[in-house]
C-alpha positions, 0 to 999 in steps of 0.5 A: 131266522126262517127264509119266507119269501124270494129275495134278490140282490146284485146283477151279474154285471162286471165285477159284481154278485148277484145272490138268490135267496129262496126258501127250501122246505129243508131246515139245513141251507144249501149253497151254490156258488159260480164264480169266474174266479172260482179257481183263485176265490172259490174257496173264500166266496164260500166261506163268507157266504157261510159265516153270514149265514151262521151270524144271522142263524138262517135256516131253511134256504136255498143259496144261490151266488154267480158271481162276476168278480166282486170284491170281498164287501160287495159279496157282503152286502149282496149276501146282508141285502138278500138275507134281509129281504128274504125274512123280512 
């Protein structure tokens, strides 16, 4: 699936992800992640954010995550809503 338009989902309230999906001229997704956990989860934002970009075989988008503390689930529906939206 090819990103085709802007797509936001999340607020950079407490404990939740805000996720920014724009599409990118590149055919390779590339991926920003700002965490206030970045130290301790860092590495597990990234790895989900990667495995549901490979399930919904995305292509062609620029990903933005800031995230403020989410728990694991939100991280996935923020990411589900985003990529929804931005091939719809």
């Amino acid at each position: 699936m090819k990103a085709i338009k802007d797509s936001v989902a999340g607020s950079l309230e407490s404990s939740d992800v805000l996720v920014t999906l724009r599409p990118s001229s590149e055919a390779a997704v590339s991926l920003q992640v700002e965490s206030i956990v970045m130290k301790q989860y860092g590495r597990r934002i990234t790895a989900v954010a990667e495995e549901l970009v490979a399930a919904t075989g995305l292509s062609g988008a620029s990903l933005r995550i800031q995230d403020r503390g989410a728990l694991e689930c939100t991280l996935r529906a923020r990411l589900e809503t985003a990529i929804a939206r931005a091939t719809a």
